[in-house]
C-alpha angles and dihedrals in degrees: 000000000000114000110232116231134196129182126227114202122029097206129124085298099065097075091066084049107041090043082059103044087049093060090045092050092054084051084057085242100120140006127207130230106176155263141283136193128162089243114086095205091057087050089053091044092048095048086048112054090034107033094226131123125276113197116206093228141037088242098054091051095045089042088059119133106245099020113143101150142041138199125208110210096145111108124292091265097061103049103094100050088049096047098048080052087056097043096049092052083059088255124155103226135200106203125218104241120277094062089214127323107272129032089249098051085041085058105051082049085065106041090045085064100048090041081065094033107239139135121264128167132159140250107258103137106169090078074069106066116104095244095052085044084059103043090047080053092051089041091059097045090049099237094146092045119223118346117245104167134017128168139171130214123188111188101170132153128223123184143206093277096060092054093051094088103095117259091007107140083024118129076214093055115025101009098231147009143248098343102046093042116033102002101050098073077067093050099042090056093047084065098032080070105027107039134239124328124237112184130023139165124183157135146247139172138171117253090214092229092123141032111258139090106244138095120266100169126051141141126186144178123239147206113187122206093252084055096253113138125214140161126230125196123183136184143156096203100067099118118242098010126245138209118290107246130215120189126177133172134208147183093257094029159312137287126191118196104199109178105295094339117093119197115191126202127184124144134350093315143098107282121257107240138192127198129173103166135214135114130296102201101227088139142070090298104062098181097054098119135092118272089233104106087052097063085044090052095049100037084059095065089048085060093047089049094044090051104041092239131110114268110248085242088057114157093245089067082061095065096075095065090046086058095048099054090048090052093055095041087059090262094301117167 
């Protein structure tokens, strides 16, 4: 039986989600019931350009006949309150990165789900792409030894336009810059592969080229708990915006992750490569990338649902980057 779905949240992130859930409803995977924000003119524009429904409260949305899942699309602050709606309505939920804006309030995320016993995992959909799915693969089989250095650099660009949305690069708003809210895909999947970090020490500063209070500019060091070592550097203000690197080296050889493209190098050969192709958005266009890690992303938690597990991108897996970005900003919430 198809899962209903319904969306929660009808901003810039819905067209990813809804693109997906469309090719999963014509596999007879999913149906969609509909969407809901707190802004009539998003639910017109929704209704319109999808020809779904758009209910005019949350309880109406969560009270639908058929709704099995929700997505939580609406800003980082207001995650929490929502999920522990949906949970308590008996929803399985996939949560927009950042899971909420702090660790604790990540946290309480987490535990709200398991206290109702859904399902919740979180939006990191680059685990996702098929060259991170093979190097995880690799990584597991051992085929690049024993890792002894990975690093992560996100040079992406975002322009005046992105920051027209009121509040948007705002620690009212969003929490953080430009790690919490775009690095932080790259990050998560450093340590999706990698494992947790143990020690970092790092910087970040503002470049004072727009009008916010968060950082988009930062660099750290890192130990990981294996004892590999890596760098990351991150920024928003790298025109035009380039693809998001991961490099990581062995014992028996070397991978780079370069946006969608994987390059594998192990012994004296030509290196095995990857490409899909498409687009990352890392610049002035954030959405300029192909909706098919999402689907992969959200037909994962129909198979965790189906099958009465947690999904492998569980809430509780995003907690490790969150802890991360606190550690290097001093612990700031």
């Amino acid at each position: 039986m198809a899962t209903g779905v319904g969306i929660i949240g009808l901003g810039m992130a819905v067209t990813p989600h809804m693109l997906a859930l469309r090719d999963l409803e014509a596999a007879g995977r999913a149906r969609i019931i509909g969407g809901y924000a707190p802004s009539a003119g998003r639910r017109d524009a929704f209704s319109a350009r999808w020809s779904a429904a758009a209910f005019d409260g949350l309880d109406a949305l969560l009270e639908a006949p058929g709704l099995d899942l929700a997505l939580i699309l609406a800003p980082p602050g207001e995650h929490l309150p929502i999920a522990e709606r949906v949970a308590a309505a008996g929803k399985h939920m996939i949560v927009e990165k950042p899971l909420e804006r702090t660790v604790a309030r990540a946290e309480a995320l987490a535990a709200a789900a398991e206290r109702a016993g859904v399902r919740a995992s979180v939006c990191f959909q680059h685990r996702f792409r098929p060259g991170a799915l093979e190097l995880a693969r690799r990584l597991r089989d051992g085929d690049l030894g024993k890792p002894l250095s990975a690093s992560a650099s996100i040079r992406w660009w975002r322009d005046a336009n992105y920051f027209a949305q009121p509040g948007r690069g705002t620690m009212a708003r969003d929490g953080g810059g430009v790690l919490l809210t775009q690095a932080i895909h790259t990050m998560d999947l450093l340590l999706h592969l990698m494992g947790p970090v143990r020690d970092v020490a790092g910087f970040a500063q503002n470049a004072g080229l727009r009008v916010n209070d968060t950082e988009d500019v930062a660099a750290a060091a890192i130990r990981f708990e294996n004892g590999a070592l890596g760098v990351i550097d991150a920024t928003s203000v790298a025109r035009p915006g380039f693809p998001e690197r991961i490099e990581i080296a062995g014992t028996k050889g070397s991978a780079l992750l370069i946006g969608n493209r994987l390059e594998l190098y192990a012994g004296d050969g030509p290196p095995e490569i990857l490409d899909p192709g498409s687009g990352t958005g890392g610049g002035a266009d954030p959405m300029a990338f192909d909706h098919g890690p999402h689907r992969a992303l959200i037909a994962e938690m129909l198979d965790a649902i189906a099958e009465g597990r947690a999904p492998s991108n569980d809430a509780r897996s995003a907690l490790h980057v969150q802890r991360l970005i606190e550690a290097w900003l001093g612990g700031r919430p």
